[in-house]
MARDREN-905683 format. One line per 3 residues: their letters; for each residue z, y, x of C-alpha. Coordinates in steps of 0.5 Angstrom, whole numbers, plus 500, padded with zeros to 3 digits. Example, Ala and Ser with C-alpha at 12.3 -4.5 7.8 and 13.67 -1.06 7.14 Angstrom:
BEGIN
as	516/491/525 | 514/498/527;
END
This chain:
BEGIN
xxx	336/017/772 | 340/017/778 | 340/025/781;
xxx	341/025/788 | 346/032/790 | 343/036/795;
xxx	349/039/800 | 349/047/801 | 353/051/805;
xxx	359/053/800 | 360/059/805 | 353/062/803;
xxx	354/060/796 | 360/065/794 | 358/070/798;
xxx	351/070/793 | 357/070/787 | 360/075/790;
xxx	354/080/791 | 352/078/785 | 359/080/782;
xxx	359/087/785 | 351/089/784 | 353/086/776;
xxx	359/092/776 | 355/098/779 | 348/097/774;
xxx	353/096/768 | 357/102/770 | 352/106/771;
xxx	348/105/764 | 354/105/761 | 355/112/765;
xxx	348/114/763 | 349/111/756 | 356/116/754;
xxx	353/124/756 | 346/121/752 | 341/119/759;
xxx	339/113/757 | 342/107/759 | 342/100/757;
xxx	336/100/751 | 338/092/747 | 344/091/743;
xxx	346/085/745 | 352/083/747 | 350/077/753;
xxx	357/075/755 | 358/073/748 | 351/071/747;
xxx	350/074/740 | 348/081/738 | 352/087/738;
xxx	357/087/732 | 359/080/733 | 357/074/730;
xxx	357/076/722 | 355/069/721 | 357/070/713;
xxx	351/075/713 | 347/070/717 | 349/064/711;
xxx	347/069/705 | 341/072/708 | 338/067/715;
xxx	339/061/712 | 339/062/704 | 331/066/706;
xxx	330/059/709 | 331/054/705 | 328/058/700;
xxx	322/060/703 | 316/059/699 | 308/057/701;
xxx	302/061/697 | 299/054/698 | 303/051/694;
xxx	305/056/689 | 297/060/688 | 293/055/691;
xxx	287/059/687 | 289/065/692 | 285/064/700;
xxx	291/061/704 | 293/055/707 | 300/056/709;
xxx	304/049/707 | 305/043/712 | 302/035/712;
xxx	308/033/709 | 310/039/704 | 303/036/701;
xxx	305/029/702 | 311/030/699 | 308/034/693;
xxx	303/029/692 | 309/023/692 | 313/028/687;
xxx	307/029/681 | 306/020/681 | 312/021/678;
xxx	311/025/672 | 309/023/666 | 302/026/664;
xxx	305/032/660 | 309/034/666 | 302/033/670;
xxx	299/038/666 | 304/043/665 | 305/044/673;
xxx	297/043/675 | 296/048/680 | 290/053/677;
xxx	283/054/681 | 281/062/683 | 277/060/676;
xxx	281/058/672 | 285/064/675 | 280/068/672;
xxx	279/065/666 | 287/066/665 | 286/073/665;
xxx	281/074/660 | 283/070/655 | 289/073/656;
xxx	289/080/657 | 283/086/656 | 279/089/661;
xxx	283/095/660 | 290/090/661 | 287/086/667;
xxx	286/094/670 | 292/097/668 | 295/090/671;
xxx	293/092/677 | 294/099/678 | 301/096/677;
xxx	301/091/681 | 297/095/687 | 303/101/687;
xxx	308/094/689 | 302/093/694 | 302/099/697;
xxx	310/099/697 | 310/092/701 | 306/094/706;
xxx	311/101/708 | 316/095/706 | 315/091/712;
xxx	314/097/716 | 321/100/715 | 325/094/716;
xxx	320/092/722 | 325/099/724 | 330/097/722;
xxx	331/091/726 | 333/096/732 | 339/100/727;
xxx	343/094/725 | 348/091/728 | 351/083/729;
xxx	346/076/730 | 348/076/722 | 346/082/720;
xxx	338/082/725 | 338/074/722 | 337/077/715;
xxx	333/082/717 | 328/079/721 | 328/074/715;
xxx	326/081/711 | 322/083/716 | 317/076/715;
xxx	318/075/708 | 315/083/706 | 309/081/712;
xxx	308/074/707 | 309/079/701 | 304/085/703;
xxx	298/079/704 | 299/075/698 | 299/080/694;
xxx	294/084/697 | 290/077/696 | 293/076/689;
xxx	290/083/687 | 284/082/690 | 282/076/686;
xxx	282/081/679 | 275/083/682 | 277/090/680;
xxx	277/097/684 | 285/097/687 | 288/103/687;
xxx	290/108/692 | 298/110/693 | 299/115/687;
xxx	301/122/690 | 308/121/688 | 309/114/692;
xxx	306/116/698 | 311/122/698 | 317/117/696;
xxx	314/112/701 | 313/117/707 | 320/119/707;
xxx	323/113/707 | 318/111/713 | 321/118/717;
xxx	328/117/715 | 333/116/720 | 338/110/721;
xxx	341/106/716 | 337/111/711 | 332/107/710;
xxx	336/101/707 | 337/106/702 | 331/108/701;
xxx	328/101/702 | 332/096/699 | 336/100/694;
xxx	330/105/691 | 322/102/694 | 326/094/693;
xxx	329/095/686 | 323/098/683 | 319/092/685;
xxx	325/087/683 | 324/090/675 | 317/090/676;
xxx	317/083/677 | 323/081/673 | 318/084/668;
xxx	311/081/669 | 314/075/671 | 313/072/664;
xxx	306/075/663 | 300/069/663 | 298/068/670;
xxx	303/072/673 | 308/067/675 | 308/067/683;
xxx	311/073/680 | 318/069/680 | 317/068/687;
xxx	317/075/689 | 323/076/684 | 327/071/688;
xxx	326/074/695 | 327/082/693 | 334/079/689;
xxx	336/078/696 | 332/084/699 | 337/089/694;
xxx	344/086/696 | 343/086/704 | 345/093/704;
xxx	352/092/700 | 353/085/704 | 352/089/711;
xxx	356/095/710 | 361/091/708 | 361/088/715;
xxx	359/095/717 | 361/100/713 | 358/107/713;
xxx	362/113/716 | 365/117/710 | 362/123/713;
xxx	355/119/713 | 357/117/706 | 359/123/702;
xxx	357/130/708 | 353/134/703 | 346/135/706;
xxx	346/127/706 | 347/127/699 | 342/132/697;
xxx	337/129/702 | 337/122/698 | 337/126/692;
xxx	330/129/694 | 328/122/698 | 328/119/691;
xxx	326/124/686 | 319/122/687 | 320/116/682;
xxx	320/121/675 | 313/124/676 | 311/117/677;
xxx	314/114/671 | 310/119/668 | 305/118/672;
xxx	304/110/670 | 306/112/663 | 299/110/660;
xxx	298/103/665 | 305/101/663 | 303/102/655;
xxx	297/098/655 | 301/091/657 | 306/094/651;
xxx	311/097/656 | 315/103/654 | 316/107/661;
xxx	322/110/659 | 325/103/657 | 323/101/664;
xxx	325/107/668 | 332/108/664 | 333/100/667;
xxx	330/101/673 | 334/108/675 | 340/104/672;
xxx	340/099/677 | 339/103/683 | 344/108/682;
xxx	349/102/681 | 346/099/687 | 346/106/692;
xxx	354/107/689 | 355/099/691 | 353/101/698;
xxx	357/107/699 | 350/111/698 | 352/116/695;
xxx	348/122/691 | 350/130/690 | 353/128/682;
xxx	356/121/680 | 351/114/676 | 353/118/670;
xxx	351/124/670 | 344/122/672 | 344/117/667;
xxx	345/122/662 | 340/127/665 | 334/122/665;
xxx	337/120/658 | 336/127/656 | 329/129/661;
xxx	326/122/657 | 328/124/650 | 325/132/650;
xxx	318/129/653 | 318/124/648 | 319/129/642;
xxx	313/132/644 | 309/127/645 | 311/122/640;
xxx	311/123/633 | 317/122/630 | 322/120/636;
xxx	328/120/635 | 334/120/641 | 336/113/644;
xxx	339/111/650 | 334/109/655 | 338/108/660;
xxx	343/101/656 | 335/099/657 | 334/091/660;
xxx	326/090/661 | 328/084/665 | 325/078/661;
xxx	325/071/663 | 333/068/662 | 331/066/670;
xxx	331/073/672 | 337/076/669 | 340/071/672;
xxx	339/072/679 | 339/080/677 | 345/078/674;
xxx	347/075/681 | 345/082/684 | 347/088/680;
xxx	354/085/677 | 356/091/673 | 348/095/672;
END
């Protein structure tokens, strides 16, 4: 194709260059003016002269968070096909299809997809009534949680800074929309009355979601996404629950997103160590030990122990918040010896013959698979 130029007058075109030049000079300056004694001003943190969000690039954050959700983003389709979705592509079926011509007949059946009822009939062979119940009051209390999840970073988006940094959590904000509906499909397929939040959880919940700032990544992806990731890290290896890996996967990536952004980005030392911030976490997070109590007896019908559970859980939060330069009023220690002390005076009274034990040195984590990714994650928790 041959493109024919047509001539203009160079005259005109630098003075509509220059007037450009000048209006581009007074609208900046005055938003940046505006901006400064906290009038308003310019609203997006974008950087357009750079073409990349405000921060810079960060294409680290971009890699171990954008790019690592794409490859290994998963279709419900594929994975729960007995759930009402219908999200893979012609060619991911194709593809699958051409994979299973390939196995032999053993492997066939080893990973032959279930039915809704061969779902349900997983289940109660498997479990009782009172286990399938308590499955899902478990599951439900994530349920909800996902649902505040994709709220909360859905804010955040508007707080982090650098193309990395939105990319990861744009991605976040997809995957929690993807968590909320299958899960919530997931449950439904239970056939069982779902419950509501717990009071406990709503006031958890409730506070994250009016937190202010980069507050929310410690009350999301530290606390909410933590207690998710041991749940499923748990449950994964019960029968029927292992879409639960899935979730496991995703929430891996969810918990180490504050410590590999605030490596980027770090915390001022005053947002990190100021008292009133400190004692505000505290009080954020301290809904979660009534709620352990308060699942107590769910927990214990699929033979968990919930203070082996809570001391794991609590442990690997604490490393996760220190990690991340979220800091409580008193050191990891001195709470992991304080909830040791809380669960053991609770089970002396209400267990014959218990004698002390560390709950906190608990691993609750069951399949090899999910140590490991765990392991990734937490390091030294």
């Amino acid at each position: 194709m041959a493109i024919q130029t047509i001539p203009i007058n160079p005259a005109f075109a630098r003075l509509h260059k220059s007037v450009e030049s000048h209006f581009n000079r007074v609208v900046r300056g005055v938003d940046k003016a505006l901006g400064r004694v906290g009038l308003g001003g310019r609203k997006a943190p974008y950087d357009d002269e750079r073409y990349t969000f405000e921060g810079g690039e960060r294409g680290a954050l971009r890699k171990k968070h954008y790019d690592k959700s794409l490859r290994l983003l998963w279709k419900a389709e594929m994975n729960a096909p007995y759930l009402d979705f219908r999200d893979a592509t012609k060619d991911e079926k194709k593809l699958e299809q051409l994979a299973e011509k390939e196995l032999s007949s053993d492997e066939r059946r080893e990973r032959k997809r279930m039915s809704t009822d061969e779902f349900r009939r997983v289940l109660e062979e498997n479990y009782t009534p009172r286990q399938r119940q308590a499955l899902v009051s478990i599951l439900s209390a994530i349920g909800h949680g996902e649902a505040y999840a994709w709220m909360v970073s859905n804010e955040l988006l508007g707080e982090v800074k650098g193309t990395g940094g939105r990319a990861a959590l744009t991605m976040q904000v997809l995957e929690e929309a993807k968590h909320f509906v299958v899960m919530r499909e997931l449950l439904r397929s239970f056939e069982l009355e779902i419950p509501r939040l717990s009071g406990w959880e709503y006031v958890l919940l409730e506070q994250i979601l009016k937190a202010e700032g980069l507050e929310k990544f410690f009350g999301m992806n530290v606390v909410v996404e933590g207690i998710a990731l041991s749940i499923f890290g748990l449950l994964a290896s019960y029968p029927g629950m292992e879409i639960l890996r899935l979730f496991h996967l995703d929430e891996s990536r969810h918990t180490a997103l504050p410590i590999n952004y605030l490596k980027e980005f770090p915390l001022s030392s005053w947002k990190q160590h100021s008292p009133f911030t400190r004692l505000y976490r505290f009080h954020m997070v301290a809904p979660i030990i009534p709620f352990l109590f308060y699942m107590e007896d769910d927990l214990a019908a699929l033979g968990i122990d919930a203070f082996e559970f809570g001391g794991s859980v609590i442990r690997k939060l604490l490393h996760l918040a220190e990690r991340a330069g979220f800091y409580l009023p008193m050191p990891a220690t001195f709470y992991l010896k304080l909830f040791d002390v809380i669960f053991n005076l609770y089970c002396y009274i209400s267990r014959e013959n218990h004698s002390y034990r560390a709950f906190s040195s608990s691993e609750t984590t069951l399949g090899e698979h999910e140590r490991a990714v765990e392991n990734e994650v937490f390091a030294a928790a």
